[in-house]
N, C-alpha and C positions, 0 to 999 in steps of 0.2 A: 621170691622171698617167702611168699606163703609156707612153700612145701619145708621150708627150713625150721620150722616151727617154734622160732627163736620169739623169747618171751619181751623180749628190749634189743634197741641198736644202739649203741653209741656213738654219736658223732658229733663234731663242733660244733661251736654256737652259732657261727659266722656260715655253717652249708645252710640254717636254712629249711631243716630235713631233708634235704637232697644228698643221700650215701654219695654219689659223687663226685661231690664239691667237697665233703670231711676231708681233715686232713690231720690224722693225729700223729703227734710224735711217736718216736718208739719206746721213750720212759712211759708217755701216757699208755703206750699198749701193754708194757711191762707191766703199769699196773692194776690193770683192770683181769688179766691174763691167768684163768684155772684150765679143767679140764671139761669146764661148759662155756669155754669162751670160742670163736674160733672169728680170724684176722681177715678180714677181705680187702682188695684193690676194686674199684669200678672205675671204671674210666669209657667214654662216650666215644664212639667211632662213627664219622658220616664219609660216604663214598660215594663217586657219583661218578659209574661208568656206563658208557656205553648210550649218555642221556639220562637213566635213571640212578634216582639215588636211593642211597640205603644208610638206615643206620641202625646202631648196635651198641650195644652197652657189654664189655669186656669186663669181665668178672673174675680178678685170680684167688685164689683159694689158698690154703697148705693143706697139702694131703692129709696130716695125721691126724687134722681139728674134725672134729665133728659134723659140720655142714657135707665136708668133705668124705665122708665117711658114712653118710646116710644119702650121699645121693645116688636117683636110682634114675637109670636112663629109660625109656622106653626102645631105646634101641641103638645099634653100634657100643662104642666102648668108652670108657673114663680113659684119659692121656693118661702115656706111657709114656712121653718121650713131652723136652719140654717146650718142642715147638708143635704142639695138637692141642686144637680148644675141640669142646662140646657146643652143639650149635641146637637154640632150642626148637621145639617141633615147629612152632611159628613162623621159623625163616622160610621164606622163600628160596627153593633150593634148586629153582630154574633162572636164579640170576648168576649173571657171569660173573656179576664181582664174586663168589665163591669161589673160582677159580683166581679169580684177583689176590684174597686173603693172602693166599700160598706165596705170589711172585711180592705182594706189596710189605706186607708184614714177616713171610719167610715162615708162614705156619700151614699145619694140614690141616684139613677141614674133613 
């Protein structure tokens, strides 16, 4: 969230500050919504194969907002297709539930 540089978050009274508990209508998104606005989904993923578990916070975007538009990868590529997340440096990318993602949720990593 840092790198996003965004000056306020808007979200319900009732998350708490937790972005993924908000839950705003789409009139409320309609009206808050310019060309410095930009719409996100979070939603919390826990997995637990093989004995260990993992979790993750899924994050969807719209391409044409801003956030979306100044993200910069360190490496690999932004999805092109709309079953491909961006996974951050963080992950641990010697665990098998990354091959999990693909069969369990139906996306590429």
């Amino acid at each position: 969230m840092d790198s996003w540089q965004s000056k306020s978050f808007v979200m319900t009274k009732d998350a708490n500050g937790n972005a993924g508990q908000s839950l705003l209508t789409t009139k409320q998104v309609d009206q808050l919504s310019d060309d410095k606005t930009a719409t996100l989904g979070i939603t919390p993923v826990n997995m637990k194969i093989g004995g260990k578990r993992e979790s993750a916070q899924f994050v969807g975007m719209n391409n044409d907002e801003y956030i979306a538009k100044n993200l910069q990868l360190t490496k690999g590529h932004l999805p092109k297709a709309a079953n491909e997340v961006v996974l951050a440096d963080s992950v641990d990318k010697d665990i098998k539930g990354l091959k999990s993602l693909n069969n369990f949720f139906g996306i590429k990593v």
